[in-house]
C-alpha positions in Angstrom: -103.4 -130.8 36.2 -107.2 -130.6 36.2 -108.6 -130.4 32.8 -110.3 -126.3 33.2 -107.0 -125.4 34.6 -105.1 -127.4 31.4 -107.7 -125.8 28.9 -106.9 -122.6 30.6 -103.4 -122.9 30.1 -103.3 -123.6 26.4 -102.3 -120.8 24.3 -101.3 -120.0 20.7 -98.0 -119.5 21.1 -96.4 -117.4 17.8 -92.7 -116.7 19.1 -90.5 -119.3 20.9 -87.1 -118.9 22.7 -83.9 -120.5 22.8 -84.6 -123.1 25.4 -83.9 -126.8 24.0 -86.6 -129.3 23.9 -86.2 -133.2 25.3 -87.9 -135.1 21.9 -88.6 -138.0 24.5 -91.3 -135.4 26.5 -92.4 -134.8 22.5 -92.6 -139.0 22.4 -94.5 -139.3 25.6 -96.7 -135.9 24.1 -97.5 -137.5 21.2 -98.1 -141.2 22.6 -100.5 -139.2 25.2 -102.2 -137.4 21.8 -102.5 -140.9 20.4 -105.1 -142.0 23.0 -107.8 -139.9 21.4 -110.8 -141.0 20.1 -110.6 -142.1 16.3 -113.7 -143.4 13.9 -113.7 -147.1 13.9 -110.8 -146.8 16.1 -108.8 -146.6 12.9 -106.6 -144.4 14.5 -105.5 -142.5 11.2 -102.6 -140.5 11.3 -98.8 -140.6 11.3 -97.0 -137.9 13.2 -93.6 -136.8 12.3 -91.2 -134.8 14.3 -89.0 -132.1 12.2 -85.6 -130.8 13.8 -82.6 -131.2 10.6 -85.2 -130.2 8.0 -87.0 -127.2 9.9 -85.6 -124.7 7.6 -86.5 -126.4 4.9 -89.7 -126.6 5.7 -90.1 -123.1 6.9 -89.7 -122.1 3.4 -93.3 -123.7 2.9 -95.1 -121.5 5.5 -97.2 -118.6 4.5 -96.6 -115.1 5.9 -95.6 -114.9 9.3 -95.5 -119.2 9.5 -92.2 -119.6 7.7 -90.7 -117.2 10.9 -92.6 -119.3 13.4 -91.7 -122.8 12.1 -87.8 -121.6 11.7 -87.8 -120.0 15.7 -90.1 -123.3 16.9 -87.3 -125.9 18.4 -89.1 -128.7 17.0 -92.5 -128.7 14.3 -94.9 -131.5 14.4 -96.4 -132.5 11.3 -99.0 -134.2 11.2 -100.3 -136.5 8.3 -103.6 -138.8 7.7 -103.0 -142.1 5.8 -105.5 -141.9 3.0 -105.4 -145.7 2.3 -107.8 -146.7 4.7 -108.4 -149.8 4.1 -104.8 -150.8 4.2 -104.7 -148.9 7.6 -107.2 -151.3 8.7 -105.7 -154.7 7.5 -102.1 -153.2 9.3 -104.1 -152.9 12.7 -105.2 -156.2 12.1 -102.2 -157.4 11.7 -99.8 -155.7 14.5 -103.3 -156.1 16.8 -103.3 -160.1 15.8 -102.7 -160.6 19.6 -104.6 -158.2 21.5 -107.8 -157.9 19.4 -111.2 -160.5 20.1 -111.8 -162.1 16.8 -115.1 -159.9 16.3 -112.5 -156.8 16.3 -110.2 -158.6 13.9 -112.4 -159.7 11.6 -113.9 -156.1 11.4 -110.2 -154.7 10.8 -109.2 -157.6 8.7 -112.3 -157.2 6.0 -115.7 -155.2 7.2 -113.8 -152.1 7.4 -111.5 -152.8 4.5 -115.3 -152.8 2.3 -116.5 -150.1 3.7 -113.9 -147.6 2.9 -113.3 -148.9 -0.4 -116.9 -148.0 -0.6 -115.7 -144.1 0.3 -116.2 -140.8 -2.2 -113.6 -139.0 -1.9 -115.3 -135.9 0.3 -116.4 -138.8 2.3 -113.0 -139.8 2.9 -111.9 -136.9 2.7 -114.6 -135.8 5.8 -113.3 -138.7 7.8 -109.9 -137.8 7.9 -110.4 -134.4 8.8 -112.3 -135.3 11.4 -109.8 -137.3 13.1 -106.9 -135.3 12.7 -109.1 -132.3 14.2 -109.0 -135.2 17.3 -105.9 -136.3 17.6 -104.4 -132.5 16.9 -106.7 -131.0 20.0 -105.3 -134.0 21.8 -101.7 -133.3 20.9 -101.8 -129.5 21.8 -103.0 -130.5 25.8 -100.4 -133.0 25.9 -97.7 -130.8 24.9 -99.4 -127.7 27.1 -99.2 -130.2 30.2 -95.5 -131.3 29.3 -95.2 -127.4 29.9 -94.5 -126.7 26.1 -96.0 -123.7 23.8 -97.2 -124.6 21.0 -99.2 -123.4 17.8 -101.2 -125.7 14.9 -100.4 -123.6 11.1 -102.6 -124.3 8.3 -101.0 -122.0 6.3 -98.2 -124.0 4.1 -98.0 -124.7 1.3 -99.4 -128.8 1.4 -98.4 -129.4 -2.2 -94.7 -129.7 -1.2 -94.4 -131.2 2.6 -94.0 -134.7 1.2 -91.2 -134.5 -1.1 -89.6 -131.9 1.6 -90.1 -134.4 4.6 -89.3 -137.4 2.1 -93.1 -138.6 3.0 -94.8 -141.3 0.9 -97.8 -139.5 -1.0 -100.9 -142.0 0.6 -100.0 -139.6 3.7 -102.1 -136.6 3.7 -100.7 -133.6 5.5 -103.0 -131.9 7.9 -101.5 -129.4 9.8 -98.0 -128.3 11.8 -97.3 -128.0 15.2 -94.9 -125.4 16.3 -93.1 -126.6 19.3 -90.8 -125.1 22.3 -90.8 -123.0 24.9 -91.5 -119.1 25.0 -91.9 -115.7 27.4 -94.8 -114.8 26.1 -97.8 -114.1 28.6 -100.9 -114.1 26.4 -104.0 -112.6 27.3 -106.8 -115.3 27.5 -108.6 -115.6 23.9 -112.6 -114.2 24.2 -115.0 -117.1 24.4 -118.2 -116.0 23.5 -121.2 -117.2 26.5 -121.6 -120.5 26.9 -125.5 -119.4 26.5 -124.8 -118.1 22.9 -123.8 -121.5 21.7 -126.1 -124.0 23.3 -129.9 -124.3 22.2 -132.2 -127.1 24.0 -135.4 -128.0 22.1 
């Protein structure tokens, strides 16, 4: 599918229906996402795919969300690993055999010392950033597996750890509703490319 016509395509999709989703076409999805661009290549986040606990977690949605994540076949949740310098020395080390020794050695320590170096907005900047990547990248994936989806921001992040049984370094982003749906939704409004691009 040609990119326009794959942009097109992608919709917010609120409602889902009863068809059942493959979670290997959610694997090859997510490994697809997982070729976006990262910062540093550190490649920051940890994805995991919620089907027995769904209800559970629906009880964290706000408004309308906690409907949507219980009639979704499948939510994605998405997490950033906050401990970046440890995320950097683990690429190092699974990458032992594919990275050039320049590469390694920046996994291994530059990048360790810089992000120690990190505020916490900083950090806190940098994550967001890359999840905003790799979700984007997730969404087109899943649209050209033929799957509606939605992202939510709207839950409540102060309890999706202990829910999903998620170590706290992981920092949850966002959800991903997941299935398929007979909606036909109008195309959102875009304003003119002309009202959004200056040249100087």
């Amino acid at each position: 599918m040609k990119f326009l016509e794959l942009n097109k395509k992608r919709h917010a999709y609120k409602t889902f229906n009863d068809k059942p989703v493959d979670l290997k076409d959610i694997r090859t999805a997510i490994e697809i996402a997982t070729l976006a661009p990262s910062a540093h290549n550190m490649q920051p986040w940890k994805f995991v795919i919620v089907t027995d606990k769904k209800d559970q977690l629906a009880t964290l949605g706000f408004r309308a969300n906690g409907e949507q994540i219980r009639q979704a076949k499948v939510v994605i949740a998405l997490f950033s690993d906050t401990d970046l310098p440890k995320r950097a020395r683990k690429i190092a080390r699974i990458g032992v055999h594919s990275l050039g020794d320049e590469q390694l050695a920046k996994f291994a320590q530059s990048y360790p010392k810089l992000f120690e170096q990190y505020d916490e907005k900083t950090s806190s900047d940098y994550l967001a950033f890359n999840s905003g990547l790799v979700a984007m990248n997730l969404v087109l994936a899943l649209t050209d597996q033929g799957f509606a989806s939605n992202m939510l921001l709207g839950f409540d992040k102060s309890a999706i750890n202990e829910v999903l049984d998620i170590d706290s370094r992981f920092r949850p982003e966002l959800l991903i509703t997941v299935g398929y749906s007979d909606d036909k939704p109008e195309p959102s409004y875009r304003l003119p490319v002309d009202e959004v691009i200056e040249q100087r």
